[in-house]
C-alpha positions as CSV (number, residue, x, y, z in Angstrom):
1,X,22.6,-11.9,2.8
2,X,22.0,-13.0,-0.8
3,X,21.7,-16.4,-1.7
4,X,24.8,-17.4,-4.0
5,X,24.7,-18.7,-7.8
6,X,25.3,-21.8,-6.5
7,X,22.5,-21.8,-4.1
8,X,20.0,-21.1,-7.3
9,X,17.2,-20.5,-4.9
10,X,16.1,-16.9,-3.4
11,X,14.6,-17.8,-0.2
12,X,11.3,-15.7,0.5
13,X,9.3,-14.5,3.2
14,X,5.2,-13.9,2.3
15,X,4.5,-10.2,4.5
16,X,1.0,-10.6,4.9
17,X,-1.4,-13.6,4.2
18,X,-4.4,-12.2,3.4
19,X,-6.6,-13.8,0.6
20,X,-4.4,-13.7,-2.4
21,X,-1.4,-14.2,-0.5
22,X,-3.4,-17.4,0.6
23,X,-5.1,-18.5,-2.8
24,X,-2.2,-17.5,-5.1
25,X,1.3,-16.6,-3.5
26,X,2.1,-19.9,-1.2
27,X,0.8,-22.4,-3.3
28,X,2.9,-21.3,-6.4
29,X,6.3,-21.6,-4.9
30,X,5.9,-25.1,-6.3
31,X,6.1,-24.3,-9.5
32,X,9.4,-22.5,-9.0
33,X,13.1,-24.0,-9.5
34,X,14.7,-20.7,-8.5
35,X,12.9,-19.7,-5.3
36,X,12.3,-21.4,-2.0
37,X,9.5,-20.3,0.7
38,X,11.3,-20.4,4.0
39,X,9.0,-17.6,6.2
40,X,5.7,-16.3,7.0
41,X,4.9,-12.8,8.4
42,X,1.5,-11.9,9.9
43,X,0.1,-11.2,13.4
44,X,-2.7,-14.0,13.2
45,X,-1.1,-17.0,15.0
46,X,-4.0,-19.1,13.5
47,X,-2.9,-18.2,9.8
48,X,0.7,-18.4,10.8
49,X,0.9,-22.0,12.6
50,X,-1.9,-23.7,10.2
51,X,-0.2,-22.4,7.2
52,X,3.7,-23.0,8.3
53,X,2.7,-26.5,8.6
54,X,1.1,-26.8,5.8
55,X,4.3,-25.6,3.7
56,X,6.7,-26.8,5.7
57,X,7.7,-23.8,6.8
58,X,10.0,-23.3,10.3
59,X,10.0,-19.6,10.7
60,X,7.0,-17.2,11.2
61,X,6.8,-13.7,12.7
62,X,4.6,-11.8,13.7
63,X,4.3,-7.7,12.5
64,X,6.7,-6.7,15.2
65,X,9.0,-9.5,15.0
66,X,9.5,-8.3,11.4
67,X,12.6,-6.4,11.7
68,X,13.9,-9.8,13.5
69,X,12.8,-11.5,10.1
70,X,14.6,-9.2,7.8
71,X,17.6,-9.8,10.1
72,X,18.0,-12.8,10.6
73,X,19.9,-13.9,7.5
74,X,17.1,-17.0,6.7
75,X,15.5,-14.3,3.8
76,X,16.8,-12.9,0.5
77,X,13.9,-11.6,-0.4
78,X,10.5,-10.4,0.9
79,X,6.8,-10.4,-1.1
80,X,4.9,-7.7,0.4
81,X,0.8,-8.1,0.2
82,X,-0.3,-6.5,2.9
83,X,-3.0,-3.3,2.4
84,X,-1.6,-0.9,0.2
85,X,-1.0,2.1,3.1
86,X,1.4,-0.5,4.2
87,X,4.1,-1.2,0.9
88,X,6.5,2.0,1.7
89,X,7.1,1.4,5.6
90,X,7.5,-2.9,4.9
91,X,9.8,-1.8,1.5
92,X,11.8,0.5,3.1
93,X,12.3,-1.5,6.2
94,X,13.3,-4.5,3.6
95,X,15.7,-2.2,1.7
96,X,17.6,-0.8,4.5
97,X,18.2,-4.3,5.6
98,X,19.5,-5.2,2.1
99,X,16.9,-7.6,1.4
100,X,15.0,-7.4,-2.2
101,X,11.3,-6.7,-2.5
102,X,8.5,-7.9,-4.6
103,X,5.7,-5.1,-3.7
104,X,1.9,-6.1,-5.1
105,X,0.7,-3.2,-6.9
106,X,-0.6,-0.3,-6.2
107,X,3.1,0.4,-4.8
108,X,2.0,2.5,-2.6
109,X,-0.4,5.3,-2.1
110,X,0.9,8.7,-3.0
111,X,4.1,9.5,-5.5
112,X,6.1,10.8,-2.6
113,X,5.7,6.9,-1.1
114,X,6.9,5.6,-4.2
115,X,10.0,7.7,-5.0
116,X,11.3,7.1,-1.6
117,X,10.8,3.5,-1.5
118,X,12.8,3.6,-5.3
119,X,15.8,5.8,-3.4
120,X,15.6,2.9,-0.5
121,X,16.3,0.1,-3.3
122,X,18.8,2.2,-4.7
123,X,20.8,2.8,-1.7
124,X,21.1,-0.1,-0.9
125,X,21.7,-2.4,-3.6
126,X,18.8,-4.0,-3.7
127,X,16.1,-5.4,-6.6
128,X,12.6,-3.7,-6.0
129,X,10.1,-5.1,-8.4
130,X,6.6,-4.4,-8.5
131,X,4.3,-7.2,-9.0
132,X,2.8,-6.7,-12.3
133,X,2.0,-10.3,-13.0
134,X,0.4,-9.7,-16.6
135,X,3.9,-8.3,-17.8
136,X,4.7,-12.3,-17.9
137,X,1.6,-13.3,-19.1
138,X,1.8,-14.8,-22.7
139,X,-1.5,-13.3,-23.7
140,X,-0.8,-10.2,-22.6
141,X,2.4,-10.0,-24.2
142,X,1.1,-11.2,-27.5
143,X,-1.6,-8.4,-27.6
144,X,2.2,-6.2,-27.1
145,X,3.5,-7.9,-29.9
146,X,-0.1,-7.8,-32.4
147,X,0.2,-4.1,-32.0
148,X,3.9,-3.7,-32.7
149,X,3.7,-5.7,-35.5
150,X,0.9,-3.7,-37.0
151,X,-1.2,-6.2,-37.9
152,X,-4.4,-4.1,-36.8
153,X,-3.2,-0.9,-38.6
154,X,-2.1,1.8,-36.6
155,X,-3.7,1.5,-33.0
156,X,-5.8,3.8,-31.9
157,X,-8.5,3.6,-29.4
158,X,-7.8,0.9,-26.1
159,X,-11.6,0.7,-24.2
160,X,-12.0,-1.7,-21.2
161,X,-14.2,-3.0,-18.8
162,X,-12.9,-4.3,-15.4
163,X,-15.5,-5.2,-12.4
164,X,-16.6,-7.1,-10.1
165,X,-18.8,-7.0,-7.1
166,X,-16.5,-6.5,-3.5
167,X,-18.3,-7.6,-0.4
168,X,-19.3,-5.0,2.4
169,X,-16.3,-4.9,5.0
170,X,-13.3,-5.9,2.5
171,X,-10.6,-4.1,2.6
172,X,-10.7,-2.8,-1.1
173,X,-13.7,-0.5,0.5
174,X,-11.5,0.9,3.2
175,X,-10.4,4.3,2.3
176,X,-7.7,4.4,4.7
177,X,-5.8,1.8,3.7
178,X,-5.7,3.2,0.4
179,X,-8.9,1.3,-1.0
180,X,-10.4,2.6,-4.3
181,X,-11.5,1.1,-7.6
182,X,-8.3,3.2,-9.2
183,X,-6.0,1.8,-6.8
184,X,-7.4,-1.9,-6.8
185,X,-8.3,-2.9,-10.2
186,X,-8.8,0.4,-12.2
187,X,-4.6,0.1,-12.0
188,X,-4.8,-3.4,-14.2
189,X,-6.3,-1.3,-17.4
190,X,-4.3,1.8,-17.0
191,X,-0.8,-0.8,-17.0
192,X,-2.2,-2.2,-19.8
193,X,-3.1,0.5,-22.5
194,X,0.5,1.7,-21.2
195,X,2.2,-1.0,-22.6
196,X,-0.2,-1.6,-25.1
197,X,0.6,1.8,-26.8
198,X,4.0,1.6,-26.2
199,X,3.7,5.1,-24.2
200,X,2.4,7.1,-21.8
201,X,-0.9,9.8,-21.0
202,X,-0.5,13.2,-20.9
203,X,-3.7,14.4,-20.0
204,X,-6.7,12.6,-18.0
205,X,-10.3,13.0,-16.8
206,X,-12.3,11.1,-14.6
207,X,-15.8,10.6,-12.9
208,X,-16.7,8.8,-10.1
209,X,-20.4,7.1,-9.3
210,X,-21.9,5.6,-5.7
211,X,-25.6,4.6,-5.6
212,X,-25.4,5.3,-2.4
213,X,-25.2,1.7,-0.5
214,X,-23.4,1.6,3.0
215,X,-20.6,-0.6,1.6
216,X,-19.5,2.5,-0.8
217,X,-19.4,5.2,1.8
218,X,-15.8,5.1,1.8
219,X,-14.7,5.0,-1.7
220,X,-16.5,5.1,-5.1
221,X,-18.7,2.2,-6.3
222,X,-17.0,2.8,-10.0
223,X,-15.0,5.0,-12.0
224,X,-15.0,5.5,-15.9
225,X,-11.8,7.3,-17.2
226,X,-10.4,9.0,-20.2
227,X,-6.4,9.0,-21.0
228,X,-5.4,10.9,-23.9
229,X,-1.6,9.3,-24.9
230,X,0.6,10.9,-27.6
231,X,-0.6,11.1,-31.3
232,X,-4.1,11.7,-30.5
233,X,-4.7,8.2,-29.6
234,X,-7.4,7.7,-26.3
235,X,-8.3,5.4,-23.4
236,X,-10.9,4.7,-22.1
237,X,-11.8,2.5,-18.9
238,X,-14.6,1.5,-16.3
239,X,-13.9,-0.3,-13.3
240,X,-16.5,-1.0,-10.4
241,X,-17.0,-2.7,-7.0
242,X,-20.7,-3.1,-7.8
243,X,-21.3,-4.8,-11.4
244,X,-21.1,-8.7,-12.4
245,X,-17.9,-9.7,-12.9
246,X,-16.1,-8.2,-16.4
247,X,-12.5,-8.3,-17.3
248,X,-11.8,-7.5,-20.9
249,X,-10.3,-4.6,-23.0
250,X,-10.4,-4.2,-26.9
251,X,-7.9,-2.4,-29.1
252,X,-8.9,-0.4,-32.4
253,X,-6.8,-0.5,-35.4
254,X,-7.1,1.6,-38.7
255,X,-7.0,-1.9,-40.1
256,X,-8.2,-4.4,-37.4
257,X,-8.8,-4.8,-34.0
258,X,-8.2,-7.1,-30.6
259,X,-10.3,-8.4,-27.9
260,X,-8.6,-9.7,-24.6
261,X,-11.6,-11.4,-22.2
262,X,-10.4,-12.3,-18.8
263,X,-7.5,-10.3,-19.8
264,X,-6.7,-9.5,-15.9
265,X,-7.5,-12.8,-14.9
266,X,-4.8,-14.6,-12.2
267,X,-6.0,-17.8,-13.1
268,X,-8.1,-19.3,-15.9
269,X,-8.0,-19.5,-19.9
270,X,-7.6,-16.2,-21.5
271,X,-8.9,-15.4,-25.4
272,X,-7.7,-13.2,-28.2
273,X,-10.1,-12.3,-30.8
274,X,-8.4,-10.9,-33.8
275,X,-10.3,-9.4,-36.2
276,X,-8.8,-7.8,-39.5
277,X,-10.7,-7.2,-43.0
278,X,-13.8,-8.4,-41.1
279,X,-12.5,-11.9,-40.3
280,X,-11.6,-12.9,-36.9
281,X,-9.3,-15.8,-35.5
282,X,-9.6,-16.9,-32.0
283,X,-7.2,-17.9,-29.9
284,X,-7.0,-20.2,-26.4
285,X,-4.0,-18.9,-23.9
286,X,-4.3,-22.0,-21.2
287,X,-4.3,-21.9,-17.5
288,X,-1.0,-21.3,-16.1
289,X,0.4,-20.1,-12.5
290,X,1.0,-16.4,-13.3
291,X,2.8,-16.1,-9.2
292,X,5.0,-19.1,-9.9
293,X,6.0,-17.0,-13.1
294,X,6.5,-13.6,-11.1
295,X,8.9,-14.9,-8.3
296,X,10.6,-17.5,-10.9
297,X,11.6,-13.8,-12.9
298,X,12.3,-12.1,-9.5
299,X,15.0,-14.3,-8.7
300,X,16.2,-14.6,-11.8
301,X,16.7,-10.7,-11.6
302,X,18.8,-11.2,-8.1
303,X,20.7,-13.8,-9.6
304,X,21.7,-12.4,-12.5
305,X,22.0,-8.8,-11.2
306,X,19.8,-8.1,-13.6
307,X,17.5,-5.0,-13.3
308,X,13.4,-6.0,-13.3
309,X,11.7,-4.6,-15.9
310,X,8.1,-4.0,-13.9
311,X,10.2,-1.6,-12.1
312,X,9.8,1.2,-9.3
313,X,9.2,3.8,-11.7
314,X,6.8,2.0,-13.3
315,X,5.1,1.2,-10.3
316,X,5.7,5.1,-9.6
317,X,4.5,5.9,-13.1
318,X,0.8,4.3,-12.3
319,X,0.6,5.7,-8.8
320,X,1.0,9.4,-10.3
321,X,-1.6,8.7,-12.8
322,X,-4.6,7.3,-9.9
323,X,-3.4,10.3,-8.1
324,X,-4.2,12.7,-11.4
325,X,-7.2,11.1,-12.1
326,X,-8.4,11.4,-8.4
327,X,-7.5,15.4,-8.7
328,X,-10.1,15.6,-11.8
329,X,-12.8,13.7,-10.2
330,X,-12.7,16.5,-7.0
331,X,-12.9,19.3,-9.8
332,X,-14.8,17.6,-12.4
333,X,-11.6,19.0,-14.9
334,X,-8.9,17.5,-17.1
335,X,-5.9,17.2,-15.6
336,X,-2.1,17.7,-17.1
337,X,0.0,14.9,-16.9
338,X,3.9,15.1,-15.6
339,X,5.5,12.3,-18.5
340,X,8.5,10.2,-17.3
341,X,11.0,8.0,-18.9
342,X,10.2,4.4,-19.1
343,X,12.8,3.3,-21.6
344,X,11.8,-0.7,-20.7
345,X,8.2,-2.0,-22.0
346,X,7.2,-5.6,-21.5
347,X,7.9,-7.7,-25.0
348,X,7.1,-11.2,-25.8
349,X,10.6,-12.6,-24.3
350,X,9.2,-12.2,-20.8
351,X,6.3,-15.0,-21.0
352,X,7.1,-17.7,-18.3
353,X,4.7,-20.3,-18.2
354,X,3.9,-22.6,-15.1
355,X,1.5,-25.0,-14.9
356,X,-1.8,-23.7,-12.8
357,X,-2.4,-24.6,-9.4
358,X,-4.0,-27.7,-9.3
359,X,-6.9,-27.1,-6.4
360,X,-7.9,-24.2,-4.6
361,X,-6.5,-24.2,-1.2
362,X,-9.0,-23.4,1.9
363,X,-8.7,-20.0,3.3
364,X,-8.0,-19.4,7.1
365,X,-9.1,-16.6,8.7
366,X,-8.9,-14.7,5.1
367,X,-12.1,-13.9,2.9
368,X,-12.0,-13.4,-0.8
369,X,-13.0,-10.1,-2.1
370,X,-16.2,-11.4,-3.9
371,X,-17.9,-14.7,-3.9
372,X,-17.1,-14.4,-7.7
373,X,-13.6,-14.6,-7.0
């Protein structure tokens, strides 16, 4: 049951409350006119009772009960961040229900997961959005519009570095539930020299390195990668589990070039540095609540019928690409690239700003993924 025009509110159950859901997700809903928090699903009755009272809220459930959540006309809409193994069985579940879904990325593990969680949506009427925050970021989507505008020349070359060191026993080092430095943060830079060049790869390589420590026995400790896109234009990308904490990428011009640091930041002031003819102007993007911004444009979408624009292909479109890059790692080739149609690109007119969360709220029974974090 969809919440009328009149109601102007999508009312949203959090699937999973984990540390981001925790840190980021419930605190936002604040910072939203369109979109109301009304349920909680998770099978820790600590998390559940502590946090319900903390928000106010009257309904929880646990994993089982979740088919009793979806039915029991209190939800529009459901924001999935539970492990990653877990987004096509909780979407499909949500679709087949008729209630819309806001998946966290990766959307799922393999291509297969994704095109039948898009076929769900579909059948059933309902918005499926993946949750790439950044496309509503105003940094972000003024390093779109720099390039467009050709004020470094014609782009070329997009290099980034993205890491962090993850804690032994987190779930981002749990190959099962589809852990990985591709699927977890390696996913931020290949979104973003996507819609920075406007395009997509059609050919990638990839290497993988482990020092050997315990906490890496599962999954890589980093990953540096090489997408060729289109016109002979290339990028390049590290991402790791076990280096300080990084998260910047830098586009070359024939004329210029940007910098982005913290540019996959969920919180926190993020800088341009735009150099051209050997000068460069700097520029502050403040704080802002980049959740509060990504269910504010959700249910807009439901309201307006309109169709989200960080779609399920795109979502899709990202998967294939891990998977690809995965494939040349294990035989130390380049791998061919299947191109699809994305005919919508994230522009300038999708920066919502919110203001930031004021304080950090205290974690129960939920661990960040680094003490950087």
């Amino acid at each position: 049951m969809t919440a009328t025009n009149d109601q102007r509110k999508i009312r949203y159950a959090v699937v999973g409350l984990g540390w981001f859901a925790q840190e980021a997700a419930l605190p936002s809903f604040v910072h939203t006119e369109n979109s109301k928090l009304v349920a909680l699903v998770s099978d820790d009755p600590t998390k559940s009772e502590e946090l319900s009272k903390k928000y106010g809220i009257n309904h929880t459930y646990s994993y089982e009960e979740y088919e009793d959540c979806l039915a029991s006309g209190e939800v529009d809409a459901v924001y999935i961040a539970l492990p990653n193994h877990l987004h096509c069985d909780y979407t499909v579940r949500a679709a087949n229900q008729a209630i819309h879904v806001l998946c966290e990325k990766p959307m799922a593990v393999t291509e297969e997961e994704c095109e039948v969680m898009i076929k769900a949506a579909d059948d059933n009427n309902v918005k499926l959005m993946i949750a790439y925050r950044l496309h509503l970021e105003e940094a972000n989507l003024q390093a779109v519009e720099i390039l467009r505008s050709k004020q470094i020349g014609e782009p070329r070359i997009f290099n980034s570095v993205f890491t962090q060191q993850v804690e032994e026993g987190n779930i981002r080092l749990q190959d099962a539930t589809g852990g990985g430095t591709l699927y977890d943060i390696g996913i931020y830079c290949i979104n973003a020299a996507r819609y920075l060049f406007q395009d997509e790869p059609i050919e990638v390589f990839a290497v993988a390195a482990s020092k050997g420590e315990e906490r890496f026995s599962e999954v890589e400790e980093m990953t540096s990668v090489i997408l060729r896109f289109p016109n002979e234009r290339l990028a390049t990308f590290t991402c790791s589990f076990g280096g300080a904490s990084v998260s910047s990428y830098q586009i070359v011009g024939t004329q210029g070039d940007l910098r982005v640091e913290s540019a996959y930041a969920w919180q926190g002031e993020l800088k341009h540095y735009l150099t051209i003819n050997g000068e460069t102007q700097e520029r502050t993007f403040e704080d802002r609540d980049q959740l509060a911004a990504e269910f504010t444009y959700f249910s807009d979408c439901i309201l307006q019928d309109k169709e989200p624009e960080p779609s399920g292909t795109e979502g899709l479109i990202d998967v294939s690409i891990i998977q690809a890059l995965y494939q040349s790692i294990e035989t130390g080739q380049p791998v061919q690239i299947k191109t699809r149609d994305r005919h919508q690109r994230p522009t300038s007119a999708q920066s919502i700003e919110r203001p930031p969360v004021e304080e950090t709220p205290d974690l129960i029974n939920a661990a960040a993924p680094s003490s950087e974090s």
